[in-house]
C-alpha positions in Angstrom: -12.9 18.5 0.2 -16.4 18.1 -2.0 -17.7 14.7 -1.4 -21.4 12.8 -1.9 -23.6 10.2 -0.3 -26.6 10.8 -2.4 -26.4 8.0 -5.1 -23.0 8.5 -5.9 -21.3 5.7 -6.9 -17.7 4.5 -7.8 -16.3 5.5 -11.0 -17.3 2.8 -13.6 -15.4 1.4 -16.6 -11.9 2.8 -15.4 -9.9 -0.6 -15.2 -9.2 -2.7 -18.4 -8.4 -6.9 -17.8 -4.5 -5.7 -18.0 -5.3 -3.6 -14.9 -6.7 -6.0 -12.7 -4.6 -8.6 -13.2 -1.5 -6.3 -12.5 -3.3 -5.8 -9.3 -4.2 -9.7 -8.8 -0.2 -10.3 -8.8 0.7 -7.2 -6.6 -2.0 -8.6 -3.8 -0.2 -11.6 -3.8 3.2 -9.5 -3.1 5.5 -12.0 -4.9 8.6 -10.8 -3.8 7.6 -10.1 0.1 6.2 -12.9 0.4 9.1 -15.0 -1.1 11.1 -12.9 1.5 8.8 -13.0 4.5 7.5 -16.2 4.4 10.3 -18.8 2.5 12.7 -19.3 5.2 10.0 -20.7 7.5 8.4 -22.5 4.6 12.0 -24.2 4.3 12.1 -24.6 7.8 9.1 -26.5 8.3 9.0 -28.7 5.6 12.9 -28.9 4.0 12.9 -30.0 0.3 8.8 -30.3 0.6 8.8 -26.9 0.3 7.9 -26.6 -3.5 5.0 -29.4 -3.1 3.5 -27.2 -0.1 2.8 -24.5 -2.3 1.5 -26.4 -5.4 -1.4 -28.3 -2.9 -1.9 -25.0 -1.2 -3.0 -23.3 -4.7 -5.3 -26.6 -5.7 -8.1 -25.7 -3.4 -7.1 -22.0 -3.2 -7.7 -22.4 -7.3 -11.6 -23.5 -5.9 -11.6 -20.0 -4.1 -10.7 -18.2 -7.0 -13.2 -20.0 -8.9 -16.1 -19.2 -6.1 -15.2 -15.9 -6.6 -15.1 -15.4 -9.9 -18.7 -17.1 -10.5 -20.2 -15.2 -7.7 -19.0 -11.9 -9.3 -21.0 -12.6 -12.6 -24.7 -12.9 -10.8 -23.2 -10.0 -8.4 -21.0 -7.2 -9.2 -20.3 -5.6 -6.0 -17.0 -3.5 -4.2 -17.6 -5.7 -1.1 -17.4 -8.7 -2.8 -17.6 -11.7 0.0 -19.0 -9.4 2.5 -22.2 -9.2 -0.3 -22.3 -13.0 -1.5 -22.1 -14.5 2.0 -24.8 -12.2 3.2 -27.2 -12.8 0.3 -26.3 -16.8 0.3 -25.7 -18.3 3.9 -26.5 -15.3 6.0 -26.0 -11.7 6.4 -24.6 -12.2 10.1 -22.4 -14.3 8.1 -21.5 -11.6 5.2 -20.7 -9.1 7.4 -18.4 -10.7 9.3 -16.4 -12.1 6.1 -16.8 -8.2 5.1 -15.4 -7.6 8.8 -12.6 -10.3 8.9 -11.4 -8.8 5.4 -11.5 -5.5 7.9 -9.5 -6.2 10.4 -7.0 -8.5 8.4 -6.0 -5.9 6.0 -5.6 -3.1 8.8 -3.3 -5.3 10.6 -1.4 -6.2 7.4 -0.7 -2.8 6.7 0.8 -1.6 10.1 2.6 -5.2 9.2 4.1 -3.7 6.0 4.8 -0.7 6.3 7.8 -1.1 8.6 10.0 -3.4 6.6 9.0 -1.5 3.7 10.8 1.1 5.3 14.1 -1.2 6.7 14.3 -2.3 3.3 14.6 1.3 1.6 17.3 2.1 4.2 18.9 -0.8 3.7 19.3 -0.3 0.2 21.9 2.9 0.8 23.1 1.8 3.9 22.4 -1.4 6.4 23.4 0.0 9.3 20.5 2.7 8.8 17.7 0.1 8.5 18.5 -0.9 12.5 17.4 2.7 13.2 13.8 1.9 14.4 12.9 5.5 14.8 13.8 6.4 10.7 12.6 3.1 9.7 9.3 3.9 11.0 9.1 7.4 9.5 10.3 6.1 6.1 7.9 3.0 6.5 4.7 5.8 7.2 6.1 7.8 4.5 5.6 4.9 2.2 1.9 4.1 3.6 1.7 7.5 3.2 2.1 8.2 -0.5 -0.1 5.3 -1.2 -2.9 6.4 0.8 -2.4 9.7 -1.1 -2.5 7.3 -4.7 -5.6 5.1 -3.5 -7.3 8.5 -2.8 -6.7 9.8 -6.1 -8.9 7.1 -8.2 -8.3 3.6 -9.6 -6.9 4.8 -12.8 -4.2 6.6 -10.6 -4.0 3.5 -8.6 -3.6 1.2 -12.0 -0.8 3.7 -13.2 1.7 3.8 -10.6 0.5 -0.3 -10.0 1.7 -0.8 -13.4 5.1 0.8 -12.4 5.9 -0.3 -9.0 4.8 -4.1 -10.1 6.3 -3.7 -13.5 10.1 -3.3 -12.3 9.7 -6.0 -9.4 8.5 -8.6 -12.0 11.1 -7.7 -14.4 13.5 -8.1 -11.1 12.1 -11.5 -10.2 11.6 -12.8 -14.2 15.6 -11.8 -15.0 16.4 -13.8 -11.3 14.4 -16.9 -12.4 16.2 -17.3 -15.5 19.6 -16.3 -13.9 18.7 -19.4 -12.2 18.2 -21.5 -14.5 21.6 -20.6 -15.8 23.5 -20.6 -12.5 22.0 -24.2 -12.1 22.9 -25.6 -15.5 26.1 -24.2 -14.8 27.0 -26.6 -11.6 26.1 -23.8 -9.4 23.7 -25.8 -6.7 24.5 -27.2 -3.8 21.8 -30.5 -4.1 20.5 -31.7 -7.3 16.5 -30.8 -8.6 14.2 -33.4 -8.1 11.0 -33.5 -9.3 9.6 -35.5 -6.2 10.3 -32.2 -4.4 6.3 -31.7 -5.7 5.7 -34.7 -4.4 4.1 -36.2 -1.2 7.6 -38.0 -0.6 9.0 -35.4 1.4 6.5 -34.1 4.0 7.1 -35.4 7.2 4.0 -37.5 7.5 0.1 -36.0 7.5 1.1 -33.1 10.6 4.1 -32.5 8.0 1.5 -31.5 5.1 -0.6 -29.8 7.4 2.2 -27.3 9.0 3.6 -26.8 5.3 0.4 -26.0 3.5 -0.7 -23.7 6.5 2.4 -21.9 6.1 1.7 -21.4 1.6 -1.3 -20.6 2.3 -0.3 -17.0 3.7 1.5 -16.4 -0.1 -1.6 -16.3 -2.1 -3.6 -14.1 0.0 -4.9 -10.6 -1.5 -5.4 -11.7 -5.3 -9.0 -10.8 -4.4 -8.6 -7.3 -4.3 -9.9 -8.0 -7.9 -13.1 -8.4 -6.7 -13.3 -5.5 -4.7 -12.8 -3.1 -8.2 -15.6 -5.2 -9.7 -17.4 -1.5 -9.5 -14.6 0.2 -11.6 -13.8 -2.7 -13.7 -14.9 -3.0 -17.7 -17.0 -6.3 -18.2 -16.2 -6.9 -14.6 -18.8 -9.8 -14.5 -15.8 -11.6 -16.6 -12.7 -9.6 -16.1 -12.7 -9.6 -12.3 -12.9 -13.7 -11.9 -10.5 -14.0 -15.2 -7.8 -11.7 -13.7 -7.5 -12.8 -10.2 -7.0 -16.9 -12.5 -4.2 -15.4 -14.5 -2.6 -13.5 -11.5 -2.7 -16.6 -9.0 -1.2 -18.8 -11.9 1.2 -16.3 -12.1 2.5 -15.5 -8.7 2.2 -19.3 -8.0 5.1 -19.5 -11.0 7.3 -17.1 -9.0 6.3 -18.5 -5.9 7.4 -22.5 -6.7 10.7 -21.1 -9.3 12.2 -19.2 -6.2 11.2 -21.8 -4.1 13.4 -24.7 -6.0 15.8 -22.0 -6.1 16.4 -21.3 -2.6 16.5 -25.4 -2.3 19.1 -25.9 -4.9 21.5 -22.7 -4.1 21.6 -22.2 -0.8 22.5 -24.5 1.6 20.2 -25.0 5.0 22.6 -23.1 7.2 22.4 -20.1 4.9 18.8 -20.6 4.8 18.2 -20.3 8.3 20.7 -17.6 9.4 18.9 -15.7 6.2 15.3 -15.0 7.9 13.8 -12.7 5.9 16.9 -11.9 4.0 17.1 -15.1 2.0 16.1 -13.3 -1.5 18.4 -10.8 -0.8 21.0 -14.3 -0.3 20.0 -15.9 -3.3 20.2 -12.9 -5.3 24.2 -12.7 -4.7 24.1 -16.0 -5.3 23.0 -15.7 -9.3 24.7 -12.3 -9.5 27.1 -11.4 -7.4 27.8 -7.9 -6.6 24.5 -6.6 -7.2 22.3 -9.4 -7.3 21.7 -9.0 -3.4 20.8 -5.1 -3.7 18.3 -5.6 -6.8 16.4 -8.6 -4.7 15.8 -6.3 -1.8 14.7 -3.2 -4.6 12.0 -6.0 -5.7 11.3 -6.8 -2.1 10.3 -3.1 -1.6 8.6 -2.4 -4.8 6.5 -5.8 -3.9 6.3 -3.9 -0.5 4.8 -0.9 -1.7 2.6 -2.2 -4.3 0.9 -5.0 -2.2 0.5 -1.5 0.6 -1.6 0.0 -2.1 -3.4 -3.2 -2.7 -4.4 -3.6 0.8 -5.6 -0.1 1.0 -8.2 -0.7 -1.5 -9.4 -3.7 -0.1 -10.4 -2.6 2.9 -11.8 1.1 1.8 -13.6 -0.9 -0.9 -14.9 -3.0 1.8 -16.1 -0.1 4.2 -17.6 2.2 1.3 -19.5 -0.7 0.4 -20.7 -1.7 3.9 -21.5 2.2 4.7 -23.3 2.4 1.3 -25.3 -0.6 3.4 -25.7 1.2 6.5 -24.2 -1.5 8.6 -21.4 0.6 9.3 -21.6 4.4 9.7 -22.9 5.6 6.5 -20.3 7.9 5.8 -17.8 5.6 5.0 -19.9 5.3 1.8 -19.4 8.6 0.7 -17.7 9.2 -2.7 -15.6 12.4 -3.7 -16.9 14.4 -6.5 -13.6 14.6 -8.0 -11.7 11.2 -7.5 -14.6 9.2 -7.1 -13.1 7.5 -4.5 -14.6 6.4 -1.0 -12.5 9.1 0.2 -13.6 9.1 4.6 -13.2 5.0 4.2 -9.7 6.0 3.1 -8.8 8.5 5.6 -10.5 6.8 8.7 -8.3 3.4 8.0 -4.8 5.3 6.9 -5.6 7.1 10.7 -6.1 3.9 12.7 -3.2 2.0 10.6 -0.4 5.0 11.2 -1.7 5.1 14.5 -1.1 1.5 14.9 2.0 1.8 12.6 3.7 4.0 15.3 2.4 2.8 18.9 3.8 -0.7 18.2 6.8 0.6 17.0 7.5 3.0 19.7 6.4 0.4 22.4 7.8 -2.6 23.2 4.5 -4.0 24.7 2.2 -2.8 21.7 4.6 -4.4 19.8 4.2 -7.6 21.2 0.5 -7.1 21.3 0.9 -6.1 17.3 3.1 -9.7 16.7 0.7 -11.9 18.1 -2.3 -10.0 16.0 -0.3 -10.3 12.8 0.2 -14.3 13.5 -3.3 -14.2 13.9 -4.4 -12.6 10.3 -4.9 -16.2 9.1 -7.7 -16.5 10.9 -9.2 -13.8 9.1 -8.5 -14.6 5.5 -9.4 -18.3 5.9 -13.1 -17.3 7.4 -13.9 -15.4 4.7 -12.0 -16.9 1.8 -13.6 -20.0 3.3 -17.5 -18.9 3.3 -17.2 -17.4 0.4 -16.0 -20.9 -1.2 -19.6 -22.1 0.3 -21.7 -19.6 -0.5 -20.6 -19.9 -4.3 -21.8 -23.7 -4.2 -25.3 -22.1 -2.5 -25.6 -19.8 -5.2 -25.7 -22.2 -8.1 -26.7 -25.4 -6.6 -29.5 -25.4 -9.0 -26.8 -25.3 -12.1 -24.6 -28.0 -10.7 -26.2 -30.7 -12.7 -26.3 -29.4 -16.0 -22.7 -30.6 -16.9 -19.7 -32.0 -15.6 -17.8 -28.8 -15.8 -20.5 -27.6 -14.1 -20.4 -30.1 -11.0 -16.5 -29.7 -10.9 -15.8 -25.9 -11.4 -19.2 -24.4 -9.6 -20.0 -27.0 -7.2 -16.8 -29.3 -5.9 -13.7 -27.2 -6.2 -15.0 -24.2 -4.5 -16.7 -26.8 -1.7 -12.8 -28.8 -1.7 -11.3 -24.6 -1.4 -13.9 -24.1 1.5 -13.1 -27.1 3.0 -9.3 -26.7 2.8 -9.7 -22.9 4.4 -11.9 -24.0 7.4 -8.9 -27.1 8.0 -6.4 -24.0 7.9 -8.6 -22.4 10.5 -8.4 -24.8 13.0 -4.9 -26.0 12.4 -4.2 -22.2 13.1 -6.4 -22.5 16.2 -4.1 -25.4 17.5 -0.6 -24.1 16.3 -1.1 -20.3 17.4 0.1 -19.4 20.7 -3.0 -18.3 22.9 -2.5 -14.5 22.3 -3.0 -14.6 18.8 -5.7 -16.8 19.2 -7.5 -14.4 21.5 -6.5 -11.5 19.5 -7.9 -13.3 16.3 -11.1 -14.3 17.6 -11.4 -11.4 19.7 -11.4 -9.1 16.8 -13.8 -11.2 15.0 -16.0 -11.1 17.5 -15.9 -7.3 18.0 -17.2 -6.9 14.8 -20.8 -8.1 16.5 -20.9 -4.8 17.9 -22.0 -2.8 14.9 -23.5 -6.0 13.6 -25.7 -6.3 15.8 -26.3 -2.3 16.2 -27.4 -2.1 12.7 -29.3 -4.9 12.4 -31.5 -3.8 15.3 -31.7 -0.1 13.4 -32.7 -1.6 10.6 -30.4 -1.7 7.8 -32.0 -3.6 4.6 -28.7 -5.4 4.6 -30.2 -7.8 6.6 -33.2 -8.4 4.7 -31.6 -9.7 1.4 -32.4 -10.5 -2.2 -31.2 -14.2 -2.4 -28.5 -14.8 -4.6 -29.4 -17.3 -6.9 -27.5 -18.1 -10.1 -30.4 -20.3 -12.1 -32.9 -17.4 -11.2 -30.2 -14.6 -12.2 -29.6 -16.3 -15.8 -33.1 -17.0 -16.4 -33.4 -13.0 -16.4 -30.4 -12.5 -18.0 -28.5 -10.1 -15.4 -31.1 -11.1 -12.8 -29.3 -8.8 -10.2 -29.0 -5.0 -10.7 -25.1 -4.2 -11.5 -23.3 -2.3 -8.7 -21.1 -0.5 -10.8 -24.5 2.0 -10.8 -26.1 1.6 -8.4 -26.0 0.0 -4.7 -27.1 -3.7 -4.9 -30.9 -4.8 -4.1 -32.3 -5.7 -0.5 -35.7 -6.9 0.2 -38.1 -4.0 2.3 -41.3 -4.4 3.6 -41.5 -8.2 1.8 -40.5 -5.9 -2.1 -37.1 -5.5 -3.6 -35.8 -2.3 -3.2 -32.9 -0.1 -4.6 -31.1 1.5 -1.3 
């Protein structure tokens, strides 16, 4: 296997607006998280349910925003990890960079084993209780989409289209089926359009557990960010994507939602778990409806898998490009221009992972508590992230109202909102996933520290600065070509 350090970078140009936001949408896993995540959404918050994901995407629209501004002044695979470091702080970058890390790992090893209880499931139920074949059709799955990561983003776009292609044709048919089941007399309690209203939540600790709860839906539409490097017109398409996929998802996410309210009825909904698609799926067609609800399920599965994976490669290539990890992380192949030892170091730890916790009961437990912890992550760095865009064009905030509203407070009312999650999750989490969480945060002060003190130019940054960067027109060196600029020995610097 041919591979380079020396200046190579990731393969420009590769992904057209089409691509990324097929990517934005399979991040966001519409149909796993509808299946994952709905029956305790319902749970929490009944008829609310709806309203908790519509005030959820408000300030998470702020974060999209934040990230779509800062990746005009800089183009760069590890997105947050690079715009909190040259904004707030670089301590602070790298861990957003290692939050992003340790969240998506955890994910994975997460996803990979319904993905494969879900494929059995499809030919025969009784198989998906086997845990030993799940788990070796779940890594067979992680598996193949290591193997598609590693072969470029245009292979990556490609099978994205296909995998993501069919569940949204699933889930588009399903809403309408809805519609019509609906308008038919199908539902058990009538539509109401207070449902996205505050007339249902339970009081202010009503809201809060609800929108904690959404805010798990919309997280990986940022993976859009992290192919800035390979994208066309990135400094546009990247921020324009991951808009289009969140208004998307957040479409399927609010449709099924006032679905599952209308169709089922609550005892089905709880005794459902995480089969409640497959539920509401017999529901609007029965027979098969069930069967093609779980296919989506998988295919959302699988895609989101893939998604995942080059988050967090992106993320380590761009932080061993750095040198605040080992720098061979940053190593590209000659071939596939892919960050080829980032992708086989994480698919090790993760199948690793993958089959301790399903092969013992104590890692399991271990592995539950860390994956009720992974909101801690995404809300740190989604969170400073929202900040440091407000940092970077604070100078620009008064030159218009559009500019005060969509540069300065809806990525400051996004921040805001992340770091509330945060410590709601801090107070609702049980004290093993609250270790875990913080634990692995602060783990990630190990190599922190241990490059800072060998003297990675990370840590000696080129502010980001959005009045200075359009006063020069680029102002900032584009990433897709080279690695982004530090300050050395009080000059900028190319590393």
């Amino acid at each position: 296997m041919s591979s380079s350090t020396g200046g190579r970078g990731l393969q420009p140009n590769v992904l057209s607006t089409f691509d990324t936001v097929v990517m934005a949408v399979a991040g966001s896993a519409p149909a796993y998280s509808l299946a994952a995540t709905t029956s305790v959404l319902v749970g929490a918050v009944g008829l609310a349910s709806p309203a908790a994901l519509l005030y959820c995407a408000i300030p998470m629209l702020g974060i999209v925003l934040a990230f779509g501004r800062l990746g005009r002044i800089d183009v760069n695979a590890g997105a947050a990890y690079s715009w909190v470091g040259r904004t707030l702080h670089p301590f602070l970058g790298f861990i957003s960079g290692w939050a992003l890390v340790v969240a998506a790992t955890l994910f994975m090893v997460a996803g990979s084993l319904p993905a494969g209880q879900m494929t059995l499931g499809l030919f025969d139920p009784a198989l998906a209780r086997n845990t030993a074949l799940a788990t070796a059709t779940g890594a067979g799955w992680f598996l193949l989409m290591l193997g598609v990561v590693l072969g470029g983003a245009r292979l990556s776009a490609k099978a994205q289209l296909v995998i993501s292609g069919v569940e949204l044709v699933i889930l588009g048919g399903f809403s309408v089926g809805a519609l019509v089941r609906v308008g038919e007399g199908g539902g058990v309690v009538p539509f109401d359009w207070g449902w996205l209203g505050f007339g249902h939540f339970d009081g202010v600790s009503g809201f809060a557990a609800g929108t904690l709860i959404a805010a798990f839906y919309y997280w990986g539409w940022d993976v859009t960010s992290n192919l800035s490097e390979e994208t066309r017109d990135s400094r546009r398409t990247a921020g324009l994507a991951a808009l289009v996929g969140v208004g998307i998802v957040f479409a399927l996410f609010v449709a099924f939602t006032v679905a599952v309210n209308v169709l089922l009825t609550s005892g089905e909904i709880e005794a459902g778990q995480s089969n409640v698609l497959a539920l509401l799926g017999e529901h609007i067609w029965p027979g098969v409806g069930g069967r093609l609800m779980v296919l989506a399920a998988v295919l959302s599965t699988i895609a989101t898998l893939e998604t995942t994976l080059i988050q967090v490669t992106r993320s380590l290539f761009a932080m061993g490009r750095d040198r605040t990890m080992p720098g061979g992380l940053g190593s590209v192949h000659r071939r596939w221009n892919t960050p080829w030892v980032a992708i086989v170091v994480v698919g090790t730890v993760a199948l690793l992972l993958f089959v301790a916790s399903n092969a013992l009961g104590s890692v399991q437990d271990i592995m539950s508590d860390a994956l009720a912890a992974i909101g801690l992550q995404t809300t740190l760095y989604y969170g400073l992230a929202g900040l440091a865009a407000v940092v970077a064009y604070r100078r620009t905030l008064t030159e218009s109202v559009s500019s005060f509203l969509l540069g300065g407070a809806w990525p400051l009312l996004g921040s805001v909102f992340m770091f509330c999650v945060f410590g709601a999750s801090l107070t609702r989490l049980s004290g093993a996933a609250v270790a875990i969480g913080i634990g692995s945060l602060l783990a990630g002060l190990v190599p922190m520290l241990w490059y800072w003190r060998r003297g990675s130019a990370y840590y000696r940054p080129a502010r980001l600065d959005a009045a200075r960067s359009f006063e020069v027109g680029t102002g900032f060196p584009n990433s897709r070509t080279k690695a982004p600029r530090y300050v050395q020995a009080g000059h900028p610097t190319d590393f």
